[in-house]
VEXKEDO-7223 format. One record per residue (C-alpha): x, y, z; residue in three letters; residue number from 1. Coordinates in nm, 3 decimals. Layout:
N
{atom {X Y Z} "ALA" NUM}
...
This chain:
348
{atom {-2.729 -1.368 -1.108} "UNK" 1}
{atom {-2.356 -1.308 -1.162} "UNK" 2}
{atom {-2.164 -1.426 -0.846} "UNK" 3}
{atom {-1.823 -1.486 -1.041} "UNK" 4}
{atom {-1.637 -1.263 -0.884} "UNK" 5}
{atom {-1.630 -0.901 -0.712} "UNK" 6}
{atom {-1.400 -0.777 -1.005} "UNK" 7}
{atom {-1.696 -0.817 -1.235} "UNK" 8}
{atom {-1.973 -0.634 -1.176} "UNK" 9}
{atom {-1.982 -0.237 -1.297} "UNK" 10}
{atom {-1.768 0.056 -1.171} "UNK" 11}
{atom {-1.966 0.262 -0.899} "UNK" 12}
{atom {-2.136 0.595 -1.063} "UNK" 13}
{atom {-1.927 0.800 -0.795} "UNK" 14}
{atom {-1.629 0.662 -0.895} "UNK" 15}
{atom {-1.712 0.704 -1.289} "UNK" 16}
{atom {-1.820 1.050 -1.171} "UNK" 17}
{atom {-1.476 1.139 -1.064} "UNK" 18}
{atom {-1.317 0.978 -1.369} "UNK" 19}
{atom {-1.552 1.245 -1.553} "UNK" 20}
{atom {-1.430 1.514 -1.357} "UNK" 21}
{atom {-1.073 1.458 -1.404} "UNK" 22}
{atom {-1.101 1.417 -1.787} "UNK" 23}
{atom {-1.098 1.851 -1.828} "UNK" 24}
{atom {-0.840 2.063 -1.921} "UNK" 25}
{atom {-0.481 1.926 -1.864} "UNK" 26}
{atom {-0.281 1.763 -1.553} "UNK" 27}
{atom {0.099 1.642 -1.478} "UNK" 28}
{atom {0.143 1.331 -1.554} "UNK" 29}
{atom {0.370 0.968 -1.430} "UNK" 30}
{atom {0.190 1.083 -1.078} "UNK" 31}
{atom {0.286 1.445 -1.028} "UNK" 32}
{atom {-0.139 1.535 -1.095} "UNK" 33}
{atom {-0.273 1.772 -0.799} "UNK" 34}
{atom {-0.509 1.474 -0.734} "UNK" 35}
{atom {-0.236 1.243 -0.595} "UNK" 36}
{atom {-0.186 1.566 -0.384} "UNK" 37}
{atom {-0.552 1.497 -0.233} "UNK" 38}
{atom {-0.479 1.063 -0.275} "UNK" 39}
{atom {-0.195 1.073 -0.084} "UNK" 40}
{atom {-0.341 1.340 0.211} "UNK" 41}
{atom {-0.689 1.110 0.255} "UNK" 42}
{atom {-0.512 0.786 0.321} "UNK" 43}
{atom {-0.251 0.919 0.538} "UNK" 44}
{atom {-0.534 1.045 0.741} "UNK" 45}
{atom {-0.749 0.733 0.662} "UNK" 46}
{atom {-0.459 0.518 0.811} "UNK" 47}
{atom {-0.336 0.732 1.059} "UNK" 48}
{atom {0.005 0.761 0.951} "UNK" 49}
{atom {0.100 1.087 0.813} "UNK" 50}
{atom {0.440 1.001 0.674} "UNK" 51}
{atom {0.311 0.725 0.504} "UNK" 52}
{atom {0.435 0.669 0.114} "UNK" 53}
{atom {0.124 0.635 -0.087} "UNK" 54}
{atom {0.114 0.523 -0.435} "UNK" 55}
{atom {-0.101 0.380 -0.695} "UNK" 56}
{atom {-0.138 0.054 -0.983} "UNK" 57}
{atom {-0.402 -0.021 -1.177} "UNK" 58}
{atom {-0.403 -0.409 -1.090} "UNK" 59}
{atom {-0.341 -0.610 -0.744} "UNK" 60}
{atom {-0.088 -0.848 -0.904} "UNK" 61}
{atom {0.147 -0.528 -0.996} "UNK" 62}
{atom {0.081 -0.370 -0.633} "UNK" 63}
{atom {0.152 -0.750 -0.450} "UNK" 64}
{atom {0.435 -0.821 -0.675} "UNK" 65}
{atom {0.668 -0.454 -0.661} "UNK" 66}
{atom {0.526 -0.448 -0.281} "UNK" 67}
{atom {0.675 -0.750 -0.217} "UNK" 68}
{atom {1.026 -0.707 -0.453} "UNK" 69}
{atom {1.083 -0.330 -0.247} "UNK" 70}
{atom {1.052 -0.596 0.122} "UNK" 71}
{atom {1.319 -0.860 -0.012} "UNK" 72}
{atom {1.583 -1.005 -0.205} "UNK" 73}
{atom {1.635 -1.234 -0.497} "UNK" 74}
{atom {1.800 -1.483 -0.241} "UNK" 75}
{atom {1.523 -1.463 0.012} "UNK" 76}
{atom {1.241 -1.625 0.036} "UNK" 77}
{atom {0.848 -1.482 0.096} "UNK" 78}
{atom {0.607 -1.708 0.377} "UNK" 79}
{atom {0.257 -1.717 0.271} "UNK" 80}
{atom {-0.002 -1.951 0.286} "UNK" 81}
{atom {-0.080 -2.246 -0.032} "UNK" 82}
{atom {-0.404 -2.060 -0.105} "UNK" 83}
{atom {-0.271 -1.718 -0.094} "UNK" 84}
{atom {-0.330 -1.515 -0.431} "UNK" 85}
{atom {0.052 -1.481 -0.466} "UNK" 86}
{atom {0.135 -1.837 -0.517} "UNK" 87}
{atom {-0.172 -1.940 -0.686} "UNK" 88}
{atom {-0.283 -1.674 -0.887} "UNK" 89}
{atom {-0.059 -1.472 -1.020} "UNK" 90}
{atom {0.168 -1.634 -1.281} "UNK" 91}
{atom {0.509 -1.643 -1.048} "UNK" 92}
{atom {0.491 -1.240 -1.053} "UNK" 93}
{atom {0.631 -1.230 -0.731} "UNK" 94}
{atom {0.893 -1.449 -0.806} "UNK" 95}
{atom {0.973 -1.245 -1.131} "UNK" 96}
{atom {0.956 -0.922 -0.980} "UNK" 97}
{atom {1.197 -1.020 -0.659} "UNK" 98}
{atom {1.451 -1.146 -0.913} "UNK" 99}
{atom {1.402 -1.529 -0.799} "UNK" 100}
{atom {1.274 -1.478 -0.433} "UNK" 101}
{atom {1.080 -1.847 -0.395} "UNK" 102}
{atom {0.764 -1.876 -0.176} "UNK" 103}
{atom {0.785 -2.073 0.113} "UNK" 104}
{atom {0.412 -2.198 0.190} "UNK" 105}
{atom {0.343 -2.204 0.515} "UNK" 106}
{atom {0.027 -2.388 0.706} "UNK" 107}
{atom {-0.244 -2.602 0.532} "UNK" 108}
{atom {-0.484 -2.358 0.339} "UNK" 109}
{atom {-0.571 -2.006 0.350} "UNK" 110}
{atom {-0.470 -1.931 0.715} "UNK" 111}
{atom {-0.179 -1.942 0.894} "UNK" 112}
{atom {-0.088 -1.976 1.278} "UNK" 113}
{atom {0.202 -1.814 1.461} "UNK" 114}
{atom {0.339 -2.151 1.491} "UNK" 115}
{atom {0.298 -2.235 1.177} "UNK" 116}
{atom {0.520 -1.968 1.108} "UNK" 117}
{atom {0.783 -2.002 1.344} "UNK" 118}
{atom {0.817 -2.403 1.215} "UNK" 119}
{atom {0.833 -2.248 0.851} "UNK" 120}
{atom {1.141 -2.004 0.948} "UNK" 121}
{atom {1.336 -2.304 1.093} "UNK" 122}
{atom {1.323 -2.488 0.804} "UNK" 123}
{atom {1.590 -2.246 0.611} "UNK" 124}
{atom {1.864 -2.223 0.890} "UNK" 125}
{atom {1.952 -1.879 0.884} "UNK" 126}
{atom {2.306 -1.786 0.786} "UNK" 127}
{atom {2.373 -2.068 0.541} "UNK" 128}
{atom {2.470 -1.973 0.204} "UNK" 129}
{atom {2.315 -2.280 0.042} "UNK" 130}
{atom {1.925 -2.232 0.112} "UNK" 131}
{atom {1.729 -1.953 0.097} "UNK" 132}
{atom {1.750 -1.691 0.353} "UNK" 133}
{atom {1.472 -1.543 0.519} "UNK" 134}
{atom {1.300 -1.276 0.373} "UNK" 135}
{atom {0.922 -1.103 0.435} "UNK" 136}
{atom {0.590 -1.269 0.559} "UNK" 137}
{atom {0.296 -1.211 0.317} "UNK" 138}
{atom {-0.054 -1.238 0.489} "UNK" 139}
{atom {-0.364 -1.213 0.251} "UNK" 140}
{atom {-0.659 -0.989 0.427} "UNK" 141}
{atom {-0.953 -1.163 0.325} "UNK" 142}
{atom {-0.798 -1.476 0.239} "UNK" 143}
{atom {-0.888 -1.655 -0.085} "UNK" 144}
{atom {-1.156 -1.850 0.103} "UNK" 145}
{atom {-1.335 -1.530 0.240} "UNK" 146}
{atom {-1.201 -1.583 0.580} "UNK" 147}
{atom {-1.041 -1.285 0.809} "UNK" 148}
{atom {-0.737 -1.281 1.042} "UNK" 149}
{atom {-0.843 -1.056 1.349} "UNK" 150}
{atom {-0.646 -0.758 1.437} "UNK" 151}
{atom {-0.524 -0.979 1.736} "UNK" 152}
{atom {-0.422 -1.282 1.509} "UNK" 153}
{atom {-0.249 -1.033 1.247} "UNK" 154}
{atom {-0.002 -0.879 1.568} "UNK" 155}
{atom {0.067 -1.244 1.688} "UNK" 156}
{atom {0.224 -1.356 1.342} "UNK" 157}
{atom {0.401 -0.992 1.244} "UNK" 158}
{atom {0.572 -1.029 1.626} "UNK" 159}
{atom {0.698 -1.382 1.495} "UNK" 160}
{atom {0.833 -1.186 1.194} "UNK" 161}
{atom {0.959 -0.936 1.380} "UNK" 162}
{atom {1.145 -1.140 1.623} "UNK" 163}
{atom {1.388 -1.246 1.309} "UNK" 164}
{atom {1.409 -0.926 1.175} "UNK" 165}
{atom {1.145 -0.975 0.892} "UNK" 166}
{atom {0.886 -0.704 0.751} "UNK" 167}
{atom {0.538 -0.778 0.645} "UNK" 168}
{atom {0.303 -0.705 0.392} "UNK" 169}
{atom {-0.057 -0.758 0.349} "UNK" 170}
{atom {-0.210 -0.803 0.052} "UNK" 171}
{atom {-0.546 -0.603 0.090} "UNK" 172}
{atom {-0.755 -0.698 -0.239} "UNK" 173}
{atom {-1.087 -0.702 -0.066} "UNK" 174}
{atom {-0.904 -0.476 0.258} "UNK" 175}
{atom {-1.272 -0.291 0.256} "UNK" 176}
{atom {-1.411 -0.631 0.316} "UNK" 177}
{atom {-1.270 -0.733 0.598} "UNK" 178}
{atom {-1.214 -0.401 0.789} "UNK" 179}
{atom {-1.602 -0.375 0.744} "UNK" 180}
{atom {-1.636 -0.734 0.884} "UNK" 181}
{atom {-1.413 -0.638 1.164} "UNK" 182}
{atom {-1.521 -0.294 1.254} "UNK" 183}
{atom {-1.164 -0.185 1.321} "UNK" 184}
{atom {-1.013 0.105 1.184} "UNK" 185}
{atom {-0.757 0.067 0.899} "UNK" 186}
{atom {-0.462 0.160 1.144} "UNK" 187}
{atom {-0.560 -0.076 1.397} "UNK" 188}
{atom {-0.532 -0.361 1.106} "UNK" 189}
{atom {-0.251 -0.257 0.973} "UNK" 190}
{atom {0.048 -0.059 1.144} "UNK" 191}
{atom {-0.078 -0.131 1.433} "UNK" 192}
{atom {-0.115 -0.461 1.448} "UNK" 193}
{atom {0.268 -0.437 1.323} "UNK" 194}
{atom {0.201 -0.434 0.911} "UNK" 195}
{atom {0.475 -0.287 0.751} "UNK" 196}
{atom {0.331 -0.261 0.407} "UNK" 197}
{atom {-0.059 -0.302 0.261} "UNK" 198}
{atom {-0.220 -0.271 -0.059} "UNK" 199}
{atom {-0.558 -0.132 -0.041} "UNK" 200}
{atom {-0.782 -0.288 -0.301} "UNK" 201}
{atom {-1.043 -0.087 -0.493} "UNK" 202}
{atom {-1.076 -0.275 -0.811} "UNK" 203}
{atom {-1.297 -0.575 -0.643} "UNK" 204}
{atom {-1.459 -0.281 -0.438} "UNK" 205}
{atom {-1.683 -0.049 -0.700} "UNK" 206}
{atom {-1.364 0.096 -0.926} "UNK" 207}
{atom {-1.214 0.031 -1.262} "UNK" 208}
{atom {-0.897 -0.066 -1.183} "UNK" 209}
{atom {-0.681 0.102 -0.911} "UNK" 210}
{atom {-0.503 -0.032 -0.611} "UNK" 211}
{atom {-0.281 0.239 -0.333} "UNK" 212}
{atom {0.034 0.058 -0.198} "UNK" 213}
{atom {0.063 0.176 0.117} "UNK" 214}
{atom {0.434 0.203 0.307} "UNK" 215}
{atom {0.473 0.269 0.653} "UNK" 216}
{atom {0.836 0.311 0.687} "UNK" 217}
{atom {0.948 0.565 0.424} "UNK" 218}
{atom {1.250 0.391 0.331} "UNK" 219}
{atom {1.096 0.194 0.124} "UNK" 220}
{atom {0.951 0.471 -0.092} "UNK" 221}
{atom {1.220 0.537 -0.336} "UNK" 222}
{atom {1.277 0.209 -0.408} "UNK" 223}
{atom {0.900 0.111 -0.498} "UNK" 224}
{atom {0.864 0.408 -0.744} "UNK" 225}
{atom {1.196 0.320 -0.949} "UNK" 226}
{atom {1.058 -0.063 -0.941} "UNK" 227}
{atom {0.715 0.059 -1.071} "UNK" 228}
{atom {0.905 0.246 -1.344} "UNK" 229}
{atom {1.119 -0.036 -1.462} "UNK" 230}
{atom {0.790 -0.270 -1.469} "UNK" 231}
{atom {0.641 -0.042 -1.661} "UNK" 232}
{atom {0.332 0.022 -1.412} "UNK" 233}
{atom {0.330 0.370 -1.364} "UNK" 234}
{atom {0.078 0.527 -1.570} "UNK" 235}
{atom {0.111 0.784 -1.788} "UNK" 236}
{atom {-0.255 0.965 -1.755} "UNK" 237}
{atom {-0.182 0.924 -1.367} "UNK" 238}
{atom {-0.478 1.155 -1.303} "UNK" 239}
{atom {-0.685 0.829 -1.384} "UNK" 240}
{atom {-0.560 0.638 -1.113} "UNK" 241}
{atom {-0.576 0.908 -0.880} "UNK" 242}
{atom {-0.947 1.015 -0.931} "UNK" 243}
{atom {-1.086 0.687 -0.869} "UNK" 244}
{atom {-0.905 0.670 -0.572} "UNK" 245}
{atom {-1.049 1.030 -0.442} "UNK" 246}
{atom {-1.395 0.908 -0.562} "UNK" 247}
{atom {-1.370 0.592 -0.345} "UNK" 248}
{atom {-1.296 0.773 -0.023} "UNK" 249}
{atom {-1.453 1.028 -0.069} "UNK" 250}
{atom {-1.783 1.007 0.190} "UNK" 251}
{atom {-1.617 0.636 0.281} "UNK" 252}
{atom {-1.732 0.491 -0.009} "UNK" 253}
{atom {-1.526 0.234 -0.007} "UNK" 254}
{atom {-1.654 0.125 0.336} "UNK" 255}
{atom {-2.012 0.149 0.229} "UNK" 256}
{atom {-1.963 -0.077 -0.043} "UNK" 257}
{atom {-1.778 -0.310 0.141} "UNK" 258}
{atom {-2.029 -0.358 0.381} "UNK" 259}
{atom {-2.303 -0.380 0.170} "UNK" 260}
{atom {-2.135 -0.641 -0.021} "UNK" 261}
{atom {-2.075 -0.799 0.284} "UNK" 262}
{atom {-2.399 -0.801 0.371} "UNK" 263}
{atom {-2.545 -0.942 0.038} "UNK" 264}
{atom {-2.323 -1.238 0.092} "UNK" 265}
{atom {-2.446 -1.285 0.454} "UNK" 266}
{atom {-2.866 -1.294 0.291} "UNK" 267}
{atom {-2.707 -1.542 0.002} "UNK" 268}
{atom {-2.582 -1.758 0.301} "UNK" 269}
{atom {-2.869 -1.751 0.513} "UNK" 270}
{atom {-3.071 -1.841 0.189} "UNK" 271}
{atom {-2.845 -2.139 0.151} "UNK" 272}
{atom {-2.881 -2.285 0.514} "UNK" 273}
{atom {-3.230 -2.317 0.452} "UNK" 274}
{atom {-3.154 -2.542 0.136} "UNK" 275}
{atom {-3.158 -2.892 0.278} "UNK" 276}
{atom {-2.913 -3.023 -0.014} "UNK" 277}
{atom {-2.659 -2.697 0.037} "UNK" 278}
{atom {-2.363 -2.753 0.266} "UNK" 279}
{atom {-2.112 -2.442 0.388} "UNK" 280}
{atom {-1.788 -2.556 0.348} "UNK" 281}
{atom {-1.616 -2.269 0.519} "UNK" 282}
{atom {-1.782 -2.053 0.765} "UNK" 283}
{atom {-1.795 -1.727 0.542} "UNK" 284}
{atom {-1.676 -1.359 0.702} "UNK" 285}
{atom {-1.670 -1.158 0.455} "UNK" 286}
{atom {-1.848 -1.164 0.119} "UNK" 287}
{atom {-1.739 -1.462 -0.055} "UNK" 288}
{atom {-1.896 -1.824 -0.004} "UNK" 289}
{atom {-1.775 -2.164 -0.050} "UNK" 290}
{atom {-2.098 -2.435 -0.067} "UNK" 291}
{atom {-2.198 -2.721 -0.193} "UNK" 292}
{atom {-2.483 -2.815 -0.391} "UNK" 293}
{atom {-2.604 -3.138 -0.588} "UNK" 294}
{atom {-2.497 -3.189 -0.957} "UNK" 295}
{atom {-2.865 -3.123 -1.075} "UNK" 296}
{atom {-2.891 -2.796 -0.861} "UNK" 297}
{atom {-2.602 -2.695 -1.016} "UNK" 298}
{atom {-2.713 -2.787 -1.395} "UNK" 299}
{atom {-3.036 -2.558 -1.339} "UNK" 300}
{atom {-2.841 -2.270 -1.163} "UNK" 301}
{atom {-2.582 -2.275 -1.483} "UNK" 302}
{atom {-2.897 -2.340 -1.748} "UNK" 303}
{atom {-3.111 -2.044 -1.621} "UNK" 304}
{atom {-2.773 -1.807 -1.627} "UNK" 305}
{atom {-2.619 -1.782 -1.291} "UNK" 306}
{atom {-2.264 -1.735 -1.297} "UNK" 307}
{atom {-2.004 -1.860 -1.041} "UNK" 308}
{atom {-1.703 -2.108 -1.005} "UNK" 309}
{atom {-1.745 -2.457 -0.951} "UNK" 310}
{atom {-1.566 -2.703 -0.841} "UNK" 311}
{atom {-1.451 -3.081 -0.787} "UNK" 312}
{atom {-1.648 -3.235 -1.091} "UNK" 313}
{atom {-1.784 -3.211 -1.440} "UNK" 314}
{atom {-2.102 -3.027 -1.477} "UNK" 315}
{atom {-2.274 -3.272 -1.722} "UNK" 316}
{atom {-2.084 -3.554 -1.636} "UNK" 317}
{atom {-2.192 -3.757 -1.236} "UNK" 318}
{atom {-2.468 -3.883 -1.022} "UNK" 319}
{atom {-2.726 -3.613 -0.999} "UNK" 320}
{atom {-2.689 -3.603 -0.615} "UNK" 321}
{atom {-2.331 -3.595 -0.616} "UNK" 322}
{atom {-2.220 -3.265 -0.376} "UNK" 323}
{atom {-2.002 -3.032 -0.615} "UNK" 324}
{atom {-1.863 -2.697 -0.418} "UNK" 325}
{atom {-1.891 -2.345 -0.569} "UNK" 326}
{atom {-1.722 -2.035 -0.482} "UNK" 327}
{atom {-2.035 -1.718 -0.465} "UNK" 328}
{atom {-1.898 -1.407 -0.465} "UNK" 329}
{atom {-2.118 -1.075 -0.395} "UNK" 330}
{atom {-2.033 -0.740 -0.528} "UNK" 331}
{atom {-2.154 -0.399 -0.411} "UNK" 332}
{atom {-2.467 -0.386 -0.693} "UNK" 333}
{atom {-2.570 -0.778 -0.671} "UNK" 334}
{atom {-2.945 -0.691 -0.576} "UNK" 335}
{atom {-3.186 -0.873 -0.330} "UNK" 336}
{atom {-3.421 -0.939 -0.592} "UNK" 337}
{atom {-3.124 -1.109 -0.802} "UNK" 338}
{atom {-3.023 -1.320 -0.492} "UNK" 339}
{atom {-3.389 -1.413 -0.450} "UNK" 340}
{atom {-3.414 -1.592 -0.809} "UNK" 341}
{atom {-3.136 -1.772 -0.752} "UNK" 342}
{atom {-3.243 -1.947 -0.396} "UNK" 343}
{atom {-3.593 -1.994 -0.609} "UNK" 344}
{atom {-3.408 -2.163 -0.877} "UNK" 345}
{atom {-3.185 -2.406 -0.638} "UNK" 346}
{atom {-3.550 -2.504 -0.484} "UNK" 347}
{atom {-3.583 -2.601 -0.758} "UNK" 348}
């Protein structure tokens, strides 16, 4: 019953398969590996964008944070939302990696609304050397409460950053997720709907560790590889990287887990609504769930094993009623049977 997180659960046997492929006989390494070669000509095709520049990191904070220092400048600074991963998760890499580019947060939670955007702009008058000048947008697809923009809602907000001149980047950690939830293509939810850059997550998806930054204007390509050098995030034993990547297209795997995950979530949900103590606290879209359960539900959950964040309270420490809110998160192998003990558990 481990609903922690999606970056927990095991590696998928296809991609471990293609990790055991790679490891004969010898390669070039720092990226120059034939299997890039194949990486680079499956998500061009993927995304239909054949002079894309492709390139891989082993971690999403590395591919968010060099993704979003090639899009700006130290004296700029980046819109995103107060929940997105960049501001509250990653240890002011962005910040770091920009040289001193600050984060402008921009709407309430984990969404944000062309207006929203437009009234975050004006705030730093543009052309004044004293405040920060504008620099990219930074939209997080699915958001850090499991929620999706649609393909429609993405082009409103990049046309707002267009009209003053700014690129955008999405920051695709669970990217399967919501294209699955969707049912667009990647193109239509990403250049299309006027992305200029994406990271396409496969460490939350059924890899080890590898994430493909994904430019659409080549420009930006040279610049990205020197700043992976200097950060010291371009690996070695490149042929690594690159083989989980070919093993998670390859037969859209990565889309098959993603939906499967996806759906997981959606039979933990519907297990939940029947609870008559569970509350949803945010309509869930892709395949993480934010609910609330009683203090005592919760202390059997944690005493029988189950794994998962809560929230708001102590554990051991409140009114046995009291509604405390967890954050379930299903991966590609959670099982049927594993979601079934835990709904028989929170019967109690």
């Amino acid at each position: 019953m481990f609903f922690g997180s999606d970056n927990t659960g095991p590696a998928h046997p296809s991609v471990m398969a293609a990790m055991a492929e790679a490891n004969t006989g010898f390669q070039p390494s720092y990226g120059d590996d034939a299997l890039m070669d194949r990486v680079r000509d499956q998500i061009r095709t993927l995304f239909e964008a054949p002079h894309a520049s492709v390139y891989l990191v082993a971690t999403g904070t590395a591919a968010n944070a060099l993704a979003l220092a090639t899009l700006s400048q130290p004296w700029q600074t980046v819109f995103c939302t107060p929940l997105a991963h960049i501001h509250t998760d990653e240890c002011n890499a962005p910040e770091f990696f920009t040289g001193g580019a600050k984060l402008s947060l921009t709407g309430a939670a984990d969404k944000m609304t062309p207006a929203d955007l437009r009234a975050a702009i004006a705030e730093w008058p543009k052309g004044d050397v004293h405040v920060a000048q504008h620099g990219p947008l930074a939209l997080t697809q699915a958001t850090e409460r499991g929620r999706i923009y649609s393909c429609e809602e993405l082009a409103a907000l990049t046309q707002v950053a267009r009209d003053h001149g700014l690129p955008t980047y999405l920051d695709g950690a669970r990217f399967a997720n919501a294209v699955a939830a969707l049912g667009c293509t990647p193109a239509e939810m990403t250049w299309k709907a006027g992305i200029d850059a994406v990271s396409m997550g496969g460490t939350k998806n059924g890899c080890l560790g590898v994430e493909a930054v994904i430019f659409f204007n080549p420009e930006n390509a040279w610049e990205f590889e020197l700043r992976r050098k200097r950060s010291a995030h371009l690996f070695s034993k490149h042929r690594f990287l690159s083989a989980q990547m070919l093993g998670y297209l390859k037969d859209d795997l990565w889309l098959d887990l993603a939906r499967t995950a996806n759906a997981r979530a959606a039979t933990l949900v519907a297990g939940l609504r029947d609870l008559p103590e569970a509350g949803i606290v945010v309509e869930p879209e892709v395949n993480m769930i934010f609910a609330t359960l009683p203090r005592a539900t919760h202390q059997r959950l944690k005493a029988a094993g189950a794994a998962y964040g809560l929230y708001d309270g102590p554990l051991d420490n409140g009114p046995d009623d009291e509604p405390l809110m967890m954050r379930l998160v299903c991966d590609w192998s959670i099982t049927e049977e594993q979601i079934a003990t835990f709904l028989g558990i929170a019967r109690g």
